[in-house]
Every structure is written in C-alpha cells, then in structure tokens.
N, C-alpha and C positions, 0 to 999 in steps of 0.2 A: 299503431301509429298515433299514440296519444296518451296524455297526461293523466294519471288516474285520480279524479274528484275524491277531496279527500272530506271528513268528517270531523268536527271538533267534538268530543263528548267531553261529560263531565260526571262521575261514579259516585256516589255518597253510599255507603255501606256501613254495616254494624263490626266491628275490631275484632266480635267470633271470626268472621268469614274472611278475616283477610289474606291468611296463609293461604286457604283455597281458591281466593278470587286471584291472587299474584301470581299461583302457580298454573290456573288456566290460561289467564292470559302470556304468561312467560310460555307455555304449552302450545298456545294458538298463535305467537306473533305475529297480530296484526294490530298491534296500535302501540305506536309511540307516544311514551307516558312526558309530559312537558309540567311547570309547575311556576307560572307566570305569573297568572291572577289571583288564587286561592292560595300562595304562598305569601302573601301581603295580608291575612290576616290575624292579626294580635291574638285572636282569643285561640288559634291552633298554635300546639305545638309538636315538635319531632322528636322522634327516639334516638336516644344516643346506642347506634350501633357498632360504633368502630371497633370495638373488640370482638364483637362474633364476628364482622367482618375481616379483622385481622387474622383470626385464628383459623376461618376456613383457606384463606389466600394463605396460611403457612402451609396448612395442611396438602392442599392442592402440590406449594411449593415441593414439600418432601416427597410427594409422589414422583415429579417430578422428575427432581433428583434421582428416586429409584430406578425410573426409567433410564436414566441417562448410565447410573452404574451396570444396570444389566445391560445397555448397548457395548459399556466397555466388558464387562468379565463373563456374560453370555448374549455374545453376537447372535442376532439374527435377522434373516430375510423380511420377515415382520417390521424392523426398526427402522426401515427407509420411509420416511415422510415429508418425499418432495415435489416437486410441482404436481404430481399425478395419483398423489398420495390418497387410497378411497378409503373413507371411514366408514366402521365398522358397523353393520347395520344392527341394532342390538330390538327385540322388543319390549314394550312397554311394560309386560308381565317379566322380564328375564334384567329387566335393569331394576325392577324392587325390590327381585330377591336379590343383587347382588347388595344393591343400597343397606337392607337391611342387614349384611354383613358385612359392613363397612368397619365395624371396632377388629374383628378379626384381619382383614385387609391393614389397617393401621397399626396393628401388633407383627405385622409383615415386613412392614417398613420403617418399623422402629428398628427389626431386627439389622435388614440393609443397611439400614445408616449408621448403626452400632457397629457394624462389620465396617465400615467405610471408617469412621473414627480408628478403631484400633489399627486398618492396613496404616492410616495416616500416621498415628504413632509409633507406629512399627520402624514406617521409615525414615520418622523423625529420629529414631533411636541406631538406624543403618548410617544414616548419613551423620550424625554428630562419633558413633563408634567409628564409622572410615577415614574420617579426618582424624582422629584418634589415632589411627595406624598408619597415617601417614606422618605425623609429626614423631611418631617412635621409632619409623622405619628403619632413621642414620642413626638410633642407638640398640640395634636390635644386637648387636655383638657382644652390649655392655655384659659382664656376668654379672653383677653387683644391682645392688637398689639403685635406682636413681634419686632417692631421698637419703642416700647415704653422706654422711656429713665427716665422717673418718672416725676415729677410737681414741680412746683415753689422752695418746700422746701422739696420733697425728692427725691431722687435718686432710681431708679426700675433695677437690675441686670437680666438681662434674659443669660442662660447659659447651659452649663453642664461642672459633674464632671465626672472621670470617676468612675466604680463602682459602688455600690452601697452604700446609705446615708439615713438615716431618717432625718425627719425633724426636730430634736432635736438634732442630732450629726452636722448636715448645720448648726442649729442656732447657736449653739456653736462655731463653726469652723468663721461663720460670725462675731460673737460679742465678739470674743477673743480683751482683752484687752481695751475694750471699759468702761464705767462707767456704774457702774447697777443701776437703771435696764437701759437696751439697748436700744435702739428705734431701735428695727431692726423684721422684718417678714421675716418670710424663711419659702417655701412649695415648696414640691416634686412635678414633674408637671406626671413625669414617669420613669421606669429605665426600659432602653430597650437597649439590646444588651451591657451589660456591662457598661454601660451607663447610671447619671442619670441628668433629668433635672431637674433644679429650678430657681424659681426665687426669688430674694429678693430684699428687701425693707428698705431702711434707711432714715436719716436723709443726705440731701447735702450736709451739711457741714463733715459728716462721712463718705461718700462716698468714698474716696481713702484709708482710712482704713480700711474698709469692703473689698474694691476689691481687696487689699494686700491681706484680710485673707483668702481671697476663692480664689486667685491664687497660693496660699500655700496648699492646697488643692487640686490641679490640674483645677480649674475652667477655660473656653473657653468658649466666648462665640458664635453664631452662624456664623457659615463662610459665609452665605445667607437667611440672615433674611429676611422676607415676611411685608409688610408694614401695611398688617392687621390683622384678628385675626384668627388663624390657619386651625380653621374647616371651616370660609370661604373662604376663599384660596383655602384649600383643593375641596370644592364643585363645585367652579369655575375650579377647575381643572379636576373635573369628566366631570362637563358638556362640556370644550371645547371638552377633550376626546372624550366623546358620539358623537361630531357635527364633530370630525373628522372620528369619525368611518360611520360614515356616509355619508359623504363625500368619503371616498373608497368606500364605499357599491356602490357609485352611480359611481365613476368612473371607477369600477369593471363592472360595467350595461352597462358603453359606451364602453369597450373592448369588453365584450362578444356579444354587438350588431354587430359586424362585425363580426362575429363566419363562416357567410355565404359567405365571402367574401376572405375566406382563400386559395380555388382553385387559384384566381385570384392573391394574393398576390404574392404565387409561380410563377406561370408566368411569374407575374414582378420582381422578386429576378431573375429569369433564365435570362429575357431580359435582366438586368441591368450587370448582369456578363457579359454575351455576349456583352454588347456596352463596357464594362472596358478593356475586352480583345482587341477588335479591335482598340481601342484608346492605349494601349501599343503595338499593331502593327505597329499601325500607327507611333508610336513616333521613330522607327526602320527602316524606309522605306528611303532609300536615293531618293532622288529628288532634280529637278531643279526647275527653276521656270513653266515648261510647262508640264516637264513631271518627272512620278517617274517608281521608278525600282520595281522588285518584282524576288526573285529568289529561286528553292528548288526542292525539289524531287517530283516526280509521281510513281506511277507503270507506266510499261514500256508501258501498253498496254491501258492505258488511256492517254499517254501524246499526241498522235494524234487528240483526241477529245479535250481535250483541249484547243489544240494548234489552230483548226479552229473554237474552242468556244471564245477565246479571240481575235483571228484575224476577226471572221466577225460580229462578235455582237457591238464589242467595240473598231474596227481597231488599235490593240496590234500590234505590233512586238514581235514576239514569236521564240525565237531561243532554238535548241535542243544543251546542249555542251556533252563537253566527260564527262564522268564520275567521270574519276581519279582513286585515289584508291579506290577496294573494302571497304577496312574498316572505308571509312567515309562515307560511303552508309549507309541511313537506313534499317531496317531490318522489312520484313513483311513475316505471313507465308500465304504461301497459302495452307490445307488441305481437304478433304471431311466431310461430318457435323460429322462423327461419330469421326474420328482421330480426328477433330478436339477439340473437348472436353478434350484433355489430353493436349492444347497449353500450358496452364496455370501451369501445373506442369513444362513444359520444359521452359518457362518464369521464374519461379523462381528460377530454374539453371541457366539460362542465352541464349541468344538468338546466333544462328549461325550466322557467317560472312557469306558476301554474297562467293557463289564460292563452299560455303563447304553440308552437309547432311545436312536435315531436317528430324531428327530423330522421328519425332514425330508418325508420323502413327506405326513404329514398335514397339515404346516403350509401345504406346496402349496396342498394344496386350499381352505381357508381362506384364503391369501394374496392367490391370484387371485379367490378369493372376493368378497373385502373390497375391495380395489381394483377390482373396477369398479363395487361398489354405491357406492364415492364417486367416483369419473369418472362415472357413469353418464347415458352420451351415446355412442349409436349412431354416429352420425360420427365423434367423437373416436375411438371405439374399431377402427371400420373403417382411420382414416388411422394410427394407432400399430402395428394390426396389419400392415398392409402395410406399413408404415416400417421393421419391424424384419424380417420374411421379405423382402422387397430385399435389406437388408442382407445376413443372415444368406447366404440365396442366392448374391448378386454374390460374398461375401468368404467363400473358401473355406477358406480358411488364415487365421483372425485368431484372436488366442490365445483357447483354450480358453473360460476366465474368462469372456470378452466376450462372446465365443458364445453361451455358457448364460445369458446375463445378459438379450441381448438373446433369448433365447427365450422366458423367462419371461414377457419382458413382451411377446413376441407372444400369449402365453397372456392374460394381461392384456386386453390388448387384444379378443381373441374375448369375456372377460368381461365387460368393457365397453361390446360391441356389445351383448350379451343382454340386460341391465340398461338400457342405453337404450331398447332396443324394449319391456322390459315397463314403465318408467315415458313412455316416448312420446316419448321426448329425441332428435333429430337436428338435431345443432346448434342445441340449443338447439329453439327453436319455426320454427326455418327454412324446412320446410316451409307450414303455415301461414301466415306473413308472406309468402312469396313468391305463395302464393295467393290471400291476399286482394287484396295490393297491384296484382298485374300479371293475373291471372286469375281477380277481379270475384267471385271465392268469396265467401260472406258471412263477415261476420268472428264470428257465431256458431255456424260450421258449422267442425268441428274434422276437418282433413282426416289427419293422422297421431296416428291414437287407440292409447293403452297397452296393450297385449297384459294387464298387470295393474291398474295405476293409477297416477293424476299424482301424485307427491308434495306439490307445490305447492298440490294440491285438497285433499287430506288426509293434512297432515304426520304427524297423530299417530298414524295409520295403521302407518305405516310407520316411525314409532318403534319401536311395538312390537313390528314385526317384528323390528329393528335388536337390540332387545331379545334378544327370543328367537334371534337367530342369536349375540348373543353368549354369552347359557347355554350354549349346545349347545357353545360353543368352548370356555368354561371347564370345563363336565363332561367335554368331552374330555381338555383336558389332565391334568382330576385321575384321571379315567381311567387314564389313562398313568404316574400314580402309583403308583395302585393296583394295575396290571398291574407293576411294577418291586415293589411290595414283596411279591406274589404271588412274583415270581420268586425274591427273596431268602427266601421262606419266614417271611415274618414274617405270621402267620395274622392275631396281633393286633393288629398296627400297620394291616395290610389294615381289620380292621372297626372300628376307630378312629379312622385317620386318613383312610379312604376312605368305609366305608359309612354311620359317622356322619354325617359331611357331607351326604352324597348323601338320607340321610332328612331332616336337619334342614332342608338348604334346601328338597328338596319341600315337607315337610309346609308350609314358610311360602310358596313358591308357591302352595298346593294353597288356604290358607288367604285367602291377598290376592285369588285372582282372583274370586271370588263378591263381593266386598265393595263400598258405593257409593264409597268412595273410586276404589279400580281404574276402576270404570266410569265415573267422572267425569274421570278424567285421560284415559281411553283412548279413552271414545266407547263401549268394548264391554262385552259384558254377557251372563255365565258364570255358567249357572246348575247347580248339583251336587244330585245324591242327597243326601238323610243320613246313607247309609253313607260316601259318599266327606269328608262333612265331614269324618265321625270316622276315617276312616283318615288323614287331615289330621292330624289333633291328635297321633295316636298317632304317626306320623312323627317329626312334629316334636319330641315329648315325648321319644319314643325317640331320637334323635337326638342331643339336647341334651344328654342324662341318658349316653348310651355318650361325649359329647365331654368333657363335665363329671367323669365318675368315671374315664377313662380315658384326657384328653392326657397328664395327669402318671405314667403307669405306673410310668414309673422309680424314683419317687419313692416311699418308705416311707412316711412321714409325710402320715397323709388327709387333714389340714389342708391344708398345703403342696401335695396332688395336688387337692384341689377349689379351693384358688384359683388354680394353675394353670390346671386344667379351664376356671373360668371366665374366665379371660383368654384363652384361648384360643375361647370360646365366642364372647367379644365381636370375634371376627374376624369376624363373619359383617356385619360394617360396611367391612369390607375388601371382601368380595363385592358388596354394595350398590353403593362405589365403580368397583368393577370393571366392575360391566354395567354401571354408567352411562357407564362412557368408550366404551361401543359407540355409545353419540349420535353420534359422529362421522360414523361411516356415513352416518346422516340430514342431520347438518351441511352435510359437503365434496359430497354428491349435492345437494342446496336449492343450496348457492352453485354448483356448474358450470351447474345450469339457470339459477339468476336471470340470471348474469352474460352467460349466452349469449342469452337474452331481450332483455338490454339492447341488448347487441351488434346484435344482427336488428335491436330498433327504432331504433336509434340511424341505420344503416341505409336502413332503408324509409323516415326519416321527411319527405325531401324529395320523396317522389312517385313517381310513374312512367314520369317520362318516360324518352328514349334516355341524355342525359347521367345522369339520376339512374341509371341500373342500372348505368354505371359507379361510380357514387358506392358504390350497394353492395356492388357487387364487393370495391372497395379495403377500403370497411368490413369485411365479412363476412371478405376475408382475414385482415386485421390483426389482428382484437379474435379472432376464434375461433384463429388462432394462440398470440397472446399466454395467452388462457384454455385453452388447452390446456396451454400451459407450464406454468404457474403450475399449476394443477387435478394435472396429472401426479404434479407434485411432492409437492405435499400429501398425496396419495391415497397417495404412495410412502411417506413419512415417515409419515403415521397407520396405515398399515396395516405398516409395521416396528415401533410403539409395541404394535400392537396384539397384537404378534407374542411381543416383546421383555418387558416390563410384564406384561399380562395372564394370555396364554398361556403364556408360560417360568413367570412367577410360581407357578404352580399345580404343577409338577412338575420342571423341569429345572434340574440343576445345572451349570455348565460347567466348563472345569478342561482339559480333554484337548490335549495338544500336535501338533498337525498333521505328520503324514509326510512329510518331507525327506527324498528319497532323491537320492544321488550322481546326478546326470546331467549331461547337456550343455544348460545356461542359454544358452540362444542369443536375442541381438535381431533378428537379423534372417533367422536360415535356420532350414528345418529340414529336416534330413537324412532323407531317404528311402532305404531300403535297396534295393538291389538287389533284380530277381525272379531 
C-alpha cells in the first residue's frame, strides 16, 4: 500500500564497457534511462544508429512474417497467442547458443520468404492465365488462328457483335450492298454473355465494305487476340496452370518443412527486438569521445547496489542527485500479492504522485466487495472462481497483468459465492425448481434457505444496507483525505475539510433515522435518547458553521469566504447523489436472481419427464451461461464506477507517470537465468 521511493542516478563510464553496462541493465530492469539535463550539453555528442536499428527491426519483421506463414501452411497448437498466451521459459545458457546461430536461423527464413515470393508469383501467373481462358472461352470452337487475317485473295473478319445474330441475319448485315451473289461466308462461332462471335470471309478487294457493314452493326474485333488457334491456347493455358499449381504445392512443402523450427524463430523475433531497442538507446546516449553518459530513475532501495554494481565491475562513476520535483518522478507501486491484483483497475484510473495514497489495497477490499453483492449467485460465483484458478494454475508463465487480473476475479468470485449463500442464490432458485419438479418437494417448502435474507422478499431491506456500505466507502475515502492532509501538516484544512464534513453528515444521519419519513421508505424504525437528538443537531450545526466560515480560508474578504462556505455547504447534494449510486448493488443483485429464476422456470416448465430433463439441461446451460456473462460484466463496469466516481471522487488525485525501466520487451520468451 505504497508508492515506491524512487532514485535519480547519473552513470559516467568508459565507451569499452558500454555494450556490457546496457546489457546489464537492459538484463536487470530496474531503471528507467531519461536524458533531460546531460542532453543540453554541447561538447557531447550521439551515434547515428538508425541503420543497425533499421536492420534489426527488418530482421525481427521477416521472422515475423515466417511465423505468420507457418501459422498458415503448418498449423499448430503452439500458434495461439492470446489473452492467456504463456511464454516460453528459455535459459540464459540455451538462448546464447541459440543466438549464436542466429545467421543459420536467417538463412531459414530467407528460405520462407523466397518460397512465399514464388507461391505469390505463381498466383500472379494462375490468376492473369484464368482470366486468359475466360476471355477465349466464346472462341474456343474457333478452328483457325485468331490472328488470322485471310490469304492472298481473301480477307478473314474475326470479331464480335453484340447480342445476339444468326448466321443468316451476319450474312446479310455483311453483304448489304454488295453484287449477288456475294462472295462472302459468315458463321456464328458462340453467343455468350450477350455477346456474339463471328467470323467472316470475303473477297480482298471487298474487304473495307464488308467491315463498314458489320461495324454498322456494332462489330469489335478482339482487344487480345492469341496467335494460335483458341483451344490450343486455352490447353497450354491449363497446363501452365497445373505446373504452377504445383509449384506452390512444392513450395507450400518447403514452408511447412520448418514447421519444427517455430520455437526458435520466436526467440529470434524476441532477440532481434531487443537488439532494435538497444540500438534506439544507443542512438540517445550523449558521449564524448572516451566516454558516455547514462541517466534515470531506480527505486530508491536498489540504487546502492547498483551504484557498486557499476563502480566495481566496470569502474563507472556513479553519482546520486536530488530528485526535484515529485511529479516528474516515476511512479511504481509497491503492494502485497493479494492487493496487488486490483493495481491494474487503479492503473487504468491513473496512477498517484509520488508523496500522496496508494489506494490500492483498500479499494480491494471494497471491490471484491461490491462485485459480488451484484453477481450475488453462489453457483455463478463457485464456476468464475474455478474458471479462473484453472487458469491461473494450467498457465504458469502468462504475462504478469493477466495473472493478477484473473486473480482478482478469482477473489471475486469467492465473493460472490458468499453473497449468494447469504441472500439463497444458486443459480438462481435451481435448487428449488429441481426439487419441486422431479423430487415431489412442495413447492412451498424452500429447500436452499439464505444464511441472511432474500432480496427479492425484502428489497428495501437490503437497500439500506446497500446504503450504509456505501457510507462507510465514501467515509473511507474522505478519510484518506484527511489522513493526506494530516500528513501535509495542514491542522486546518484536516478540520475543515475533513472533520466538518464528518460532523455535518452525521449529525443529518443521526437526524433522518428517527424520523417517519426514514421509516416509511425503509420499513425500519430508530428510536434515540434525547441526548442523542441533541448531539444530532450540535453535529450538524457544528458542522455546517466550521464548513460555512471556513471552506473560503484563503479568502480575506468575509463576504466572499461565507458565500463560498455556503456553496460549498450545498455539496452535501453531491453526497446524497453519491450514496444513492450505491442502489446499484441492490439493482445488478435483483436482476442476476430474477433473470436466473426465469431461466430455471423457462426450463422446468415442460415437466418431468426423461426427454424434458434433457430440455433443462440445454436450458439451464445456455440461459445461466449467457447470464452470467452479461451479470459479470455489469457487476465489473459498476463496481469500477463505483470505484472511479465515487470513491476516487472524495480524495484521490491522479497525475503520476508509471515506471518504464529499460528491459527485454519479449513476446514470446522469457529468459530464465542460469542457477
């Protein structure tokens, strides 16, 4: 439950040691390399690295690549890399020899992608030959060239009109105007696609008469005539076909032959990142000619190891400076493994400045809190929890993040069992239904009764508890206020902006719960002393009166500080709002039971016989699947609003930059060191 103190160092080393100081550090990641102050100096200068760095970031790329062709032409169970995806634990001794054959590895995937070029040309040469035999198709009858032009003394028309023609309406439309009889032949070769071909036959010297006639007609003739005669064309066009389909076949065979070699690939995709990174380090690093610099953050309680890690390994000069300000400090948390699991929800709010809370362990409690009083469904909560300890179990190695993600919501889930046994919820009324229907129970004898009560018998019940658990959250967080400005020493902002509050809303708690209104919404009915009225009123009065003459402090002018005061007074409609969004609790718990109610009887409602307990098998699966999904989610989303809105609202500011330290960004391995 706290921010971890971090370290600014500053590295001065000799330009031998520097591949080995980067790659310790890139090895150890713990310090985030920055370059603020010692880049404003004239007399360093930087390596122009963009080309090693280009060339590893190609090299990476082609691995890549191979990976993704062997996903396609040799599938395997290996190539799923998704949410639960564990990398490959490699050691420190088994990833140098692989490194060191790295150019063998690169002559592997040279060969891949040479095989991926030629399928691609291959098909380039499938798909321009198929369109090739499509536009031959309607002359495949032709027996002649299609570059045939006719002989000595006659002229040969090869073409089409469009439409459709007999060979008697062509000859005509040919021999108009001619002397009869014609010397002219005309046949239909096909009429395809609206389309017909023909060819005709004349006399040379009537050749431009003819072709008037039949381009009156609409006569074209071919945009890419073939030099020989159509169906051999066309055959020669199968067969290259065939020779190229077979040519992928084969260089489909030299992809999938490296099928075996895909752990490895990875490896060198991870390596190759990792050298592209340290070459954009590098290209960053100010230096002289002898020596270069290096500067950034630690935690606070590593930078002494460091500092005699790089003074007597690699005789650094290693200086500690000040800090500066907080807020260009990185930001790390440090928790216990269970709080820890919830870092990822308060990440995606935003991380604390250094100086201030690290909210995280309480809002745990509360979180899993709150999600399962809205799941709250014992079965739900038993299947979620083992859903995710499987996982977590099976996948020993999945990154971090997911880890704790899904731990949490194994937490959850235990929560959600609790919550279901004390409002009587498994799966909904399942037990019950199953009782009455098939084992003759009465249907007014309630066989799985609430360790506390039904919601559904008495919602408003359990409103008001909804109620009061969300008080207790928002006093926590203002808590956490007042514990921060305790720490800052501000005596009177503590009883101004903390203990006012905390009397005024009492004293109108202390005030509302005696009254008939309260007891008419609630059902219950709070009866007080007369001393406790009056310590009511004084609360409240007191309250009001330290919020009223004291938000404006700052302020000289009394006018200007009481109506301040009192606008700030009129927040306490803000608080009203606030506990009322804890209804939800109440809400999302009412709809997981109704809807799993319905589910049951939707269910039971065709009987008892053999085929119906099939029926509700299927039902019970589907619908309690489905509502669980849904329910899940809901419960996740309100109990982040309630997280986010409410409880941030009362005390937390964010702002803090998250701790990036140099290391090895791997997708798919992760290096285990030698014992």
């Amino acid at each position: 439950m706290a921010v971890v103190k971090m370290q600014k160092l500053s590295i001065c080393a000799n330009k031998k040691h520097r591949k080995e100081i980067l790659e310790t550090l890139q090895s150890m990641g713990v310090m985030e390399l920055s370059y603020t102050d010692i880049d404003k100096d004239p007399e360093l200068q930087k390596m122009d690295t963009q080309m090693a760095e280009n060339k590893y970031e190609k090299r990476q790329a082609s691995f890549e690549q191979a990976l993704r062709l062997l996903k396609t032409y040799a599938p395997s169970d290996g190539d799923k890399t998704g949410l639960f995806y564990e990398k490959r634990q490699v050691p420190r001794s088994v990833m140098n020899e692989e490194i060191a054959n790295r150019h063998h590895f690169n002559v592997e995937v040279a060969d891949i992608l040479s095989a991926e070029k030629s399928i691609t040309e291959c098909q380039g040469v499938i798909q321009k030959d198929t369109n090739a035999k499509i536009s031959l198709s309607p002359w495949a009858d032709l027996d002649i060239p299609m570059s045939t032009t006719g002989t000595r003394d006659t002229a040969c028309l090869i073409g089409s009109i469009p439409g459709q023609i007999t060979p008697e309406a062509l000859y005509a439309a040919a021999s108009a105007d001619l002397p009869e009889p014609a010397a002219v032949t005309a046949d239909v070769i096909s009429t395809v696609n609206e389309s017909t071909q023909v060819v005709v036959i004349c006399l040379k010297n009537e050749a431009e008469k003819v072709e008037d006639n039949l381009r009156a007609a609409g006569f074209s003739r071919p945009s890419m005539p073939v030099n020989g005669i159509p169906k051999d064309e066309i055959a020669r066009l199968d067969a290259e076909i065939a020779s190229m389909q077979k040519k992928i076949g084969e260089q489909k065979d030299v992809i999938a032959g490296y099928g075996g070699e895909r752990e490895n690939f990875r490896l060198m995709s991870d390596y190759y990142h990792s050298r592209a990174e340290k070459y954009d380090l590098l290209g960053k690093i100010p230096q002289s000619r002898n020596v270069f610099f290096l500067e950034g953050w630690v935690p606070a309680d590593q930078a002494d190891g460091i500092s005699k890690l790089m003074t007597e390994h690699f005789g650094a000069a290693v200086g500690m400076e000040d800090n500066g300000d907080p807020a260009d400090q990185p930001v790390e948390l440090h928790n216990n493994k269970i709080a820890r699991t919830a870092e990822s929800v308060l990440k995606s709010y935003g991380l604390p400045q250094h100086g201030r809370v690290d909210p995280t362990a309480i809002m745990w409690v509360f979180y899993v809190v709150f999600f399962g009083m809205m799941l709250s469904d014992a079965g739900y909560g038993i299947v979620m929890a083992l859903a995710c300890a499987i996982i977590v179990i099976k996948k020993k190695n999945m990154d971090p993040g997911t880890r704790d993600f899904l731990k949490l919501f194994f937490f959850c889930g235990l929560s959600t069992t609790f919550w279901g046994f004390m409002y009587g919820g498994f799966f909904g009324d399942a037990i019950d239904v199953i009782a009455h229907t098939w084992f003759g129970v009465p249907s007014d004898q309630a066989v799985l009764k609430p360790l506390w009560f039904a919601p559904l018998n008495n919602p408003m019940r359990l409103l008001m508890w909804c109620l009061l658990f969300g008080l207790i959250h928002l006093f926590t967080g203002l808590g956490i206020k007042g514990y921060e400005t305790l720490k800052a020493h501000d005596v009177v902002g503590f009883i101004s902006d903390i203990v006012g509050w905390y009397m005024f809303l009492l004293g109108l708690i202390f005030l509302l719960l005696p009254t008939d209104l309260f007891a008419s919404i609630s059902g219950m009915t709070f009866a007080f002393p007369a001393w406790m009225h009056t310590l009511a009123k004084i609360l409240a009065i007191g309250g009001a009166l330290i919020i009223l003459l004291m938000s404006g402090r700052d302020r000289k002018n009394w006018a200007l500080r009481i109506a301040l005061g009192a606008y700030d007074l009129y927040g306490v409609t803000s608080w009203l709002s606030d506990v009322l969004s804890y209804s939800r609790l109440l809400a999302l718990g009412l709809a997981t039971g109704v809807i799993a109610s319905v589910i049951n009887m939707m269910g039971s409602m065709f009987g008892s016989g053999p085929v119906k307990v099939i029926i509700f098998i299927v039902v019970f699966i589907l619908g309690h699947t489905l509502n669980i999904a849904i329910n899940a989610l809901g419960a996740y989303v309100h109990t982040n609003r309630l997280q986010y809105v409410e409880f941030f609202g009362k005390f937390y500011d964010a702002g803090g930059r998250e701790f990036r330290p140099f290391r090895h960004k791997t997708k798919y391995i992760q290096v285990k060191e030698d014992n």
